[in-house]
Structure formats: structure tokens, C-alpha cells
N, C-alpha and C positions, 0 to 999 in steps of 0.2 A: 961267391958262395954258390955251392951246385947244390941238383937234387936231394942227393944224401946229406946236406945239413939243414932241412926244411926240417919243421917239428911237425910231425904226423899226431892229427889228433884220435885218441883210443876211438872214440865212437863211430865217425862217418869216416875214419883214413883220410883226410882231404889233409893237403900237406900245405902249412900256412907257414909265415916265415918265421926263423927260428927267435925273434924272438918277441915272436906274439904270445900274450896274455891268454887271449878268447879264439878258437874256430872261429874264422870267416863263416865256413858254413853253417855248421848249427850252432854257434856260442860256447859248446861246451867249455869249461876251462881247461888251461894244458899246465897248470900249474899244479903241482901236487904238492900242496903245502898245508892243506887241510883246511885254508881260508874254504869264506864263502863262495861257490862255484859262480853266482850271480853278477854280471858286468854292473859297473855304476854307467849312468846316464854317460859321462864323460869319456869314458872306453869304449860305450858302446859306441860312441860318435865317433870315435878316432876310429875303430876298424868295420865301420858301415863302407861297402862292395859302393863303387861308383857307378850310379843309373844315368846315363847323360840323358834321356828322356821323361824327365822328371818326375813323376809319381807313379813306378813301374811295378809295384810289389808282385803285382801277377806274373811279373818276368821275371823275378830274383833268382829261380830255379836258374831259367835259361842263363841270364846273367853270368849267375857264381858259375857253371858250365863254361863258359865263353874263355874262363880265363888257362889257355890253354899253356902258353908258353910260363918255360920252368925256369929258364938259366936267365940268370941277369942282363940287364943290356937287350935284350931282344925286346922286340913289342909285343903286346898283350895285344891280341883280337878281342873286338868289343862286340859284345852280342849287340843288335837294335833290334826293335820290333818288325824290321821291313822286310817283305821278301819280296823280289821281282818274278813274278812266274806269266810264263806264255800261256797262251790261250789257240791251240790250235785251232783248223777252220770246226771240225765239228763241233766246238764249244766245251770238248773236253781240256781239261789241265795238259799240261804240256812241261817242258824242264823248267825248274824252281832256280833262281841264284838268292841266297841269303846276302842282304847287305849289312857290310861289317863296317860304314862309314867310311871305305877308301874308294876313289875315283872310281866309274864301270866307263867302258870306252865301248857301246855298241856298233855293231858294225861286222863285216866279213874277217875282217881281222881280230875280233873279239877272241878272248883267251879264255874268257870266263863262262862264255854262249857261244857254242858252235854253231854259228848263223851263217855261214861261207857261201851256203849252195842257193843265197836268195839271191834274186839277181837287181833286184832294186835298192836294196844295200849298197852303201857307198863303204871303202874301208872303215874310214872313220866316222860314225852316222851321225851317234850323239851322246851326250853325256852326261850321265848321272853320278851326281856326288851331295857330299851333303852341306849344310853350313849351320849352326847350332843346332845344332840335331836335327833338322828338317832334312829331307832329300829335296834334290832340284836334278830340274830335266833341261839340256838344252841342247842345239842342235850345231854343230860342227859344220856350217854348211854343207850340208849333205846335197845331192842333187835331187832328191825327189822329195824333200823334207820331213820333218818329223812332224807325228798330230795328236794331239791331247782329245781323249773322249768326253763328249759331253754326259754330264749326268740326264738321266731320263729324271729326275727330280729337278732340275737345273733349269735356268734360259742363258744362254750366250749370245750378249749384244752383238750385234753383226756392226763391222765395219769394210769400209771399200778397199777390196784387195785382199779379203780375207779367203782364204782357199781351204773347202771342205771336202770333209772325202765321204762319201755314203758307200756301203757296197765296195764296186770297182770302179766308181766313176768318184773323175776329180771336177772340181767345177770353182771357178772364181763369184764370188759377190761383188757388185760393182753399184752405187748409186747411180738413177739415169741422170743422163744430159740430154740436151735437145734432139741430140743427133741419133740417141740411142734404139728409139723406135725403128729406124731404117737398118740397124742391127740385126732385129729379131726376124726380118725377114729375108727370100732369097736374093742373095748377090744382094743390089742396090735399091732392091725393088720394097717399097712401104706395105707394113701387113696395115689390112683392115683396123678400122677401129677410132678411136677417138684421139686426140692428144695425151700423151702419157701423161698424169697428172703428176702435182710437185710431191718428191719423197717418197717417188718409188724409185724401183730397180733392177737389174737384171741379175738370171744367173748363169752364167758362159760355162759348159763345160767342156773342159780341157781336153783334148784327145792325149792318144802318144806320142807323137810327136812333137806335142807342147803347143800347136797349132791350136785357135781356137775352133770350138763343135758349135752345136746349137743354142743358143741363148734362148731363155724363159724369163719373160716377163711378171715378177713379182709388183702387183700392181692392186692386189687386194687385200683386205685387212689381215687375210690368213689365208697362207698358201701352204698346199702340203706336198710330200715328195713320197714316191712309192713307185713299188710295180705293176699297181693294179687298183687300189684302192684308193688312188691320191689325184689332185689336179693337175701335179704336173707329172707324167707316168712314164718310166722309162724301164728296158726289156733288161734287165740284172738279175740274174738268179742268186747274187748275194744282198739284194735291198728285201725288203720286207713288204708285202704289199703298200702298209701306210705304215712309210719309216721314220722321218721329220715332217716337222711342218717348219715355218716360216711368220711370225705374226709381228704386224706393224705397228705401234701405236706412235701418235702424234709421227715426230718425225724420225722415230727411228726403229730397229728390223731386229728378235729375237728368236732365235734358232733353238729349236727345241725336239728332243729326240721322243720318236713315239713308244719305246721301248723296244725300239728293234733287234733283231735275232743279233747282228754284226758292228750295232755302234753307230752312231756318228761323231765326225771328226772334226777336229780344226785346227788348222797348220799353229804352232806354237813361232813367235816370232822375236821373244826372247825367253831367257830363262826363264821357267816357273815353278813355284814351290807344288810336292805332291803330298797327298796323304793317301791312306789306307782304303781301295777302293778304287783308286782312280785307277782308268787304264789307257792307253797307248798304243800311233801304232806306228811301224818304224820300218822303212822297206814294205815288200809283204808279210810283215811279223807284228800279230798282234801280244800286249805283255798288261800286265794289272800288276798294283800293289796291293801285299795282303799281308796280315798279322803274321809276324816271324813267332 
């Protein structure tokens, strides 16, 4: 059954199928029999638009919009509430992709985001799709990985081997071991100071080459990171003066962002579910989810 046998309803024209009772859209009846134009409960359930994200009435516009395909046998694009949009560096909006619940494959090969000319992009980076309506984020082992932003409302428990990105610098979390104080200082030689106490830790950061850089000893109750305003202070014109901090309690390390201008980061190490807000950053390309 094609276009031209859909029953066009008089009021809004939205062409429902030919042998629909009520408009999808607005209810009207397409019956002109002189009954009552008014659905019963039971009709109205049989041709209620499917929400897969369950109590969407604020979206039923977008929704009944969504359903684009006409001829049988093809699929319906399904509106969802998500849109992935970039965030360039000045902090302006950047290109939008609406998610329609099918796979997104980020990356230099990307079909859908023209991301080719970053160069820390792997072809295949990472992957967003959905699974009961939620979206999930994961990583394709890419080689520079993917990183989930922390909420500045948030703490994210730190564990050993977790790799944050602040700015431009990458940096590993490592709990100490005995041996680790002889780390923090040059070549072999022991920095000053007392025994590292138990349950603290360092933070390594990563150069380019993947080699490790300087280690900072996380060794007080609350350590903060910046370029000017923090304990441990390093020269990045994209960290914030006081961008995270670092706070210890009993034995274990919470990562907390100070509402910084650019984010902070943490390498995602398996799939994780996203909601509306959250942002990301993938290569040099930072992305947020926002209400479709």
C-alpha cells in the first residue's frame, strides 16, 4: 500500500493509514458517518504514537514529526530525546548529530561527524548506541582513549590506573608503594621529607610519547590541581587556575572538578550509560548530550 492510499485527515493533512478510525495527530475522526467524533479509551490506546522513553508528552510534537518514512517495509526513524553536539575550544556550540537509537561509530571515518582532520582520533574511536532507551558510550580501543567528564556537582572515586585528562595534560593515578617516593624525585635520587604515609599516592603525568613525566605526590587530605591557584600547579593555558582537586578520606581518593573553564576527565574503561548533560571527550574533540 503506497502514499496515495493513506487516509489524509481534513484538519492537520497528516496521512495516517488507510484504515485508521482517529488522526495519529490530532484525533480528529476520519470517519464520516456522523457518529461521535470522540475516541473511546480503547481506540485511543490502539493508535497512541510509540514513546520508547517513557513519559515523553513534551516530545509527542517531536515524536509524531519523527515518523518520516511513508512506503511499507522501510523503517521508521524514531525521534529520542538525545542530541550529541560538540563543544568547540572557545566554549561555543559546535555541529549537533540528533540520535535516532542507531549505532554512531566516532572516529576519522565517522559518516555522520566530519572529525577526519583530528589527528588523535583513531578511525574507529568509540561507540555510541543505545540499549532500552538509554545511550551507552564505549571505546573501540582507540589509542589515545576515550574520557567521560566529571560533574562539577559529582565526586569520582579514584582507582589505581585510572588516567585523567585536565587541560592538555594526561596523568595516571597510581596508589604508593614503598618504592614510590624514590619516583617523585630525580633519576634515583630520594626527595626530602618523611616516609610516604599509608594510603596515599601519586599522580604521573603522561608526556607524548607515552613515556612517563613528573610525578606528584598526593599525600594530603586535599590536593588541588591548577595553573596558578592550586598545590600542585602546572604551566597549561587550557587548566584553570584551580581546576580539580583531589580529597582523601580514610583510604580512599575523590576527584572532584572545580568548575573548570575545559572539564575534567576520566578515561571510561568499559561501557557506560549517559544521560542529558553529560559530556565527553574523544581524540581532541570535546561532545555533551542535550535534550533533542
Amino acid at each position: 500500500m503506497g502514499l496515495f492510499s493513506k487516509k489524509k485527515c481534513p484538519t492537520c493533512e497528516f496521512r495516517n493509514e488507510s484504515d485508521a478510525v482517529f488522526c495519529v495527530r490530532c484525533r480528529t475522526s476520519l470517519v464520516d458517518d456522523g457518529s461521535d467524533p470522540t475516541p473511546t479509551p480503547s481506540e485511543q490506546e490502539k493508535t497512541q504514537p510509540f514513546y520508547p522513553f517513557g513519559d515523553s508528552s513534551e516530545k509527542r510534537e517531536d515524536s509524531e514529526r519523527s515518523q518520516t518514512s511513508e512506503e511499507p517495509g522501510q523503517p521508521v526513524a524514531v525521534q529520542t530525546r538525545f542530541v550529541l553536539r560538540q563543544v568547540r575550544r572557545d566554549g561555543t556550540p559546535g555541529i549537533e548529530l540528533r540520535l535516532t537509537g542507531e549505532d554512531v561509530i566516532l572516529g576519522r571515518s565517522c559518516e555522520q561527524l566530519p572529525l577526519g582532520s583530528d589527528p588523535f582520533l583513531s578511525k574507529r574511536h568509540a561507540r555510541l548506541y543505545f540499549r532500552d532507551g538509554t545511550p551507552y558510550l564505549e571505546d573501540l580501543g582507540s589509542r589515545n582513549g576515550t574520557f567521560l567528564k566529571v560533574r562539577p556537582t559529582a565526586e569520582y572515586r579514584l582507582v589505581s590506573s585510572d588516567r585523567l585528562l585536565l587541560g592538555q595534560q594526561l596523568f595516571r593515578f597510581e596508589r604508593v608503594t614503598t618504592d614510590d617516593r624514590l619516583r617523585a624525585g630525580s633519576e634515583d635520587t630520594r626527595v626530602f621529607g618523611g616516609s610516604s604515609r599509608a594510603g596515599s599516592a601519586i599522580l604521573v603525568n603522561i608526556l607524548e610519547d607515552g613515556e612517563d613525566g613528573s610525578v606528584y605526590m598526593i599525600d594530603q587530605p586535599r590536593s588541588t590541581i591548577g595553573r596558578k591557584d592550586a598545590s600542585i600547579t602546572i604551566v597549561d593555558n587550557r587548566l584553570s587556575r584551580s581546576h580539580a582537586q583531589i580529597d582523601q578520606r580514610s583510604d580512599d581518593f575523590y576527584l572532584t572538578d572545580l568548575h573548570s573553564t575545559n572539564g575534567t576527565f576520566v578515561e571510561i574503561r568499559e561501557e557506560v550509560s549517559l544521560d542529558i548533560g553529560d559530556g565527553m571527550r574523544i581524540g581532541d574533540q570535546t561532545f555533551e548530550i542535550i535534550a533533542g
